[in-house]
GUMINU-31051 format. One record per residue (C-alpha): residue number from 1; residue in one letter; chain; x, y, z. Coordinates in pm, whole numbers, plus 50000, padded with zeros to 5 digits. Example, Ala and Ser with C-alpha at 12.3 -4.5 7.8 and 13.67 -1.06 7.14 Angstrom:
<nodes>
NODE  resi  resn  chain      X      Y      Z
NODE     1     A      A  51230  49550  50780
NODE     2     S      A  51367  49894  50714
</nodes>
This chain:
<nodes>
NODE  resi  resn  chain      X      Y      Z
NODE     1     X      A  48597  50576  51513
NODE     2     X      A  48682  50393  51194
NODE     3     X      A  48348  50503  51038
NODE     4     X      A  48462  50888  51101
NODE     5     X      A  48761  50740  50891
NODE     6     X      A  48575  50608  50644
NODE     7     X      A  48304  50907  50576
NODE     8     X      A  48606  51157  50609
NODE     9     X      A  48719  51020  50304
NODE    10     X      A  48398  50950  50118
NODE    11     X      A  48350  51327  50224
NODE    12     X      A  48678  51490  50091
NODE    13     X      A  48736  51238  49838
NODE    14     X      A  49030  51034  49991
NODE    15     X      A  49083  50732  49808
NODE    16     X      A  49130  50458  50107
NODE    17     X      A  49170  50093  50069
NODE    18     X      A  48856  49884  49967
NODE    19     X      A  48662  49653  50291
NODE    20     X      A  48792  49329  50109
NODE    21     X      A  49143  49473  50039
NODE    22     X      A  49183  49561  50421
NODE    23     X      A  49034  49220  50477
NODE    24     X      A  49280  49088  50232
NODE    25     X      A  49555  49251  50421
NODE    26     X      A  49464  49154  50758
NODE    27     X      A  49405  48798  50718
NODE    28     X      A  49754  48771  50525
NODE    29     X      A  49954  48925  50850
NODE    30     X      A  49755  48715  51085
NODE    31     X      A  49798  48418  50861
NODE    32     X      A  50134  48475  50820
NODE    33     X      A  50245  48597  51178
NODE    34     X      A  50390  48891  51012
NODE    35     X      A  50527  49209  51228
NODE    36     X      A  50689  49441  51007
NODE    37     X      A  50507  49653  50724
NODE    38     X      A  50609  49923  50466
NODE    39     X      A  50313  50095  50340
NODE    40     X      A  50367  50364  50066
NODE    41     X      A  50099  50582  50015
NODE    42     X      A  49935  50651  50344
NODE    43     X      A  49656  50876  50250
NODE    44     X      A  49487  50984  50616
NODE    45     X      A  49608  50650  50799
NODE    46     X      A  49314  50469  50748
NODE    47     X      A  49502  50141  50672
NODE    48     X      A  49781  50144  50851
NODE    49     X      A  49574  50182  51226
NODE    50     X      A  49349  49892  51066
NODE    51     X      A  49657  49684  51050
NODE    52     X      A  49790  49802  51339
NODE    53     X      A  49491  49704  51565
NODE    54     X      A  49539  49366  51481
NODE    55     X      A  49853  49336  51734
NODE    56     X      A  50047  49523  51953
NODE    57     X      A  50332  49332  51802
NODE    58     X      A  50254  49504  51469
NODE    59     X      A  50498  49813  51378
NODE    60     X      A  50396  49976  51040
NODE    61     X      A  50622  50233  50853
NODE    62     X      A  50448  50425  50612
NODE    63     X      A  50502  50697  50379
NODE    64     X      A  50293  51007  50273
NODE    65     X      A  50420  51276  50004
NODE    66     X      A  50089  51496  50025
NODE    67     X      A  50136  51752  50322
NODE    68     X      A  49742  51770  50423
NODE    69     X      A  49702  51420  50373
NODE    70     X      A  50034  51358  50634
NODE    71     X      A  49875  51614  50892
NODE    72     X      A  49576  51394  50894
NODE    73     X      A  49727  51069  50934
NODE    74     X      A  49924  51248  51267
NODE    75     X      A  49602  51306  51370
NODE    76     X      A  49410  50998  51304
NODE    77     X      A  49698  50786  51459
NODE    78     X      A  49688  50975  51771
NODE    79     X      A  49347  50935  51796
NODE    80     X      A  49382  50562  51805
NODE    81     X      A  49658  50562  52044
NODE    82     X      A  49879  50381  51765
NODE    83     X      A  50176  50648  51734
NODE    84     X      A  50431  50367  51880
NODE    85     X      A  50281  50142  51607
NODE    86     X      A  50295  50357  51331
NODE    87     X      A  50583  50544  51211
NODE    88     X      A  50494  50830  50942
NODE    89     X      A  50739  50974  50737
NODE    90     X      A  50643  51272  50549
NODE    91     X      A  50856  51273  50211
NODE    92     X      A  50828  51120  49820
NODE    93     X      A  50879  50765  49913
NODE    94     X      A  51121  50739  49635
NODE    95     X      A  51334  50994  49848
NODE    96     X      A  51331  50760  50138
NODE    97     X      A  51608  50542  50237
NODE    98     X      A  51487  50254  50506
NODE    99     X      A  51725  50026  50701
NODE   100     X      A  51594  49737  50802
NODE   101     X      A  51334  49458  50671
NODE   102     X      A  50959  49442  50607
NODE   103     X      A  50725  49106  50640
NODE   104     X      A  50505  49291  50352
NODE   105     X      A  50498  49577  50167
NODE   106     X      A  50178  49725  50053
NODE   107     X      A  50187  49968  49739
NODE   108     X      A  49859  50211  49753
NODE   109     X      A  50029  50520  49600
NODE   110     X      A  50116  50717  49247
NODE   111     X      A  50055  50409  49023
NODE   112     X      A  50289  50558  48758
NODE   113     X      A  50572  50486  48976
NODE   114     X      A  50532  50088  49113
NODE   115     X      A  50857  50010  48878
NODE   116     X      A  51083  50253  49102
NODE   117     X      A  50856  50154  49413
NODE   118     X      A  50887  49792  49356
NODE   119     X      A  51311  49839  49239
NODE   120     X      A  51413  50044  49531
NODE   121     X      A  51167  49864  49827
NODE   122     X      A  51190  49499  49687
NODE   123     X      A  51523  49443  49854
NODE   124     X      A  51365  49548  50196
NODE   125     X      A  51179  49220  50144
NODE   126     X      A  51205  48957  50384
NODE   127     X      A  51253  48611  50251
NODE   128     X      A  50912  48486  50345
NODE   129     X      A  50718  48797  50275
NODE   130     X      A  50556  48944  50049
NODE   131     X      A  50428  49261  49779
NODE   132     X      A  50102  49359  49762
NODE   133     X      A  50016  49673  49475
NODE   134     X      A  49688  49767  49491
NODE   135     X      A  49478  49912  49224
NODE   136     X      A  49591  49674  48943
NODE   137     X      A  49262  49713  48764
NODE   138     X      A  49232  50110  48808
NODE   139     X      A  48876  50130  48831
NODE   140     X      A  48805  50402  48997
NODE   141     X      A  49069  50554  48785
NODE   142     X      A  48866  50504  48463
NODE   143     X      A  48558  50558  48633
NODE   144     X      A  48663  50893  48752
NODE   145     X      A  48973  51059  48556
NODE   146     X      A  48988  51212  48301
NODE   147     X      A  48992  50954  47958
NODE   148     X      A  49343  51087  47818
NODE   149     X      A  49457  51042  48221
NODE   150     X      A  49301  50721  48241
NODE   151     X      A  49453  50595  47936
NODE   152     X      A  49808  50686  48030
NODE   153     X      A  49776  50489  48409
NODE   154     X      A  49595  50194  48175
NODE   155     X      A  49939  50239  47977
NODE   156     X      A  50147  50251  48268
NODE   157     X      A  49991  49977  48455
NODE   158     X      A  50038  49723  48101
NODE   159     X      A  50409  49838  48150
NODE   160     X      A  50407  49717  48500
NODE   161     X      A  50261  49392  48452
NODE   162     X      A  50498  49365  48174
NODE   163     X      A  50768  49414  48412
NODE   164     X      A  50661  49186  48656
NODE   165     X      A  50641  48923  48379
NODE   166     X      A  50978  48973  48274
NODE   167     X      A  51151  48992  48600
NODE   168     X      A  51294  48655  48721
NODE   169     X      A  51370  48764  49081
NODE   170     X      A  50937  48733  49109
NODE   171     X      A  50669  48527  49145
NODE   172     X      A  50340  48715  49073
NODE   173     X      A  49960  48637  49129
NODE   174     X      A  49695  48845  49051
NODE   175     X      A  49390  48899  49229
NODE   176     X      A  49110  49061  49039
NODE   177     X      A  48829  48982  49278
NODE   178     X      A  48955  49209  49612
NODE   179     X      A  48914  49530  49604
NODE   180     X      A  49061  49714  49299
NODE   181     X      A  49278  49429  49187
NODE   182     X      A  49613  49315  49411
NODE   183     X      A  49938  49224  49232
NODE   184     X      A  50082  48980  49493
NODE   185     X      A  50484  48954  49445
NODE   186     X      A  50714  48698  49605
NODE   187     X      A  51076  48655  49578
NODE   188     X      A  51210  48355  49437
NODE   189     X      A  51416  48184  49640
NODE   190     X      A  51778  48156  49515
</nodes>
């Protein structure tokens, strides 16, 4: 059933999370023993029921602003029998106020907005978790957008990593080699 995931979106031109990014992700919640994930950016669930096969234990919240795309991730959830493992909120995620606390949060979405994702999320954090942003090196994006588009994520994405390098509440690593490039962000502990 994952393949009909995966050539769904090859087909309709979904962008879903890379083999080695999944990878990434999976051996960092098994490694870690973590439980509790915020995913922004859902897309048609593709990552979220690969994380949430890994355990029962596993509960993901994720968030999906594109009505079609939402509809599909129902769907695809359902079809895996995950729909007590994976919450789906249908909304801007920068509309969405959470309670609670996440073992990792994984970024996947509008890349112009990781500042106001990682400033209104971060504090969802728990101590011993962890950030992951995806598509630090926007390759598909310059592969595929437009150049004046491309130029303004490139732009954006400098900003970010700026950001990050400024912010003393973080420690960041950067990890070129999975998938489209992670940004992994810890808290400092104070």
């Amino acid at each position: 059933m994952i393949r009909e995931l995966e050539k769904y979106a090859k087909e309709n031109y979904v962008p879903i999370s890379r083999p080695d990014a999944v990878n990434y992700l999976k051996e960092t919640i098994f490694k870690n023993k973590y439980e509790k994930i915020l995913e922004i950016g859902t897309a048609i669930g593709y990552t979220s029921i690969l994380l949430a096969l890994i355990d029962k234990k596993i509960n993901i919240v994720t968030i999906e602003r594109n009505g079609q795309m939402y509809q599909e991730a129902i769907k695809n959830i359902k079809k895996f029998n995950l729909a007590d493992q994976i919450k789906v909120i249908f909304d801007d995620a920068l509309n969405v106020n959470l309670d609670g606390d996440f073992d990792l949060i994984y970024i996947d979405a509008a890349k112009s907005q990781n500042i106001k994702f990682i400033e209104k999320f971060s504090p969802l954090l728990n101590k011993n978790g962890i950030i992951i942003v995806d598509n630090m090196l926007l390759l598909d994006v310059i592969k595929n957008a437009k150049p004046k588009k491309a130029q303004q994520l490139i732009k954006k994405t400098e900003v970010f990593k700026e950001y990050l390098a400024n912010n003393t509440e973080f420690i960041v690593e950067y990890k070129d080699d999975i998938g489209d490039g992670f940004a992994l962000i810890k808290k400092i502990d104070k």
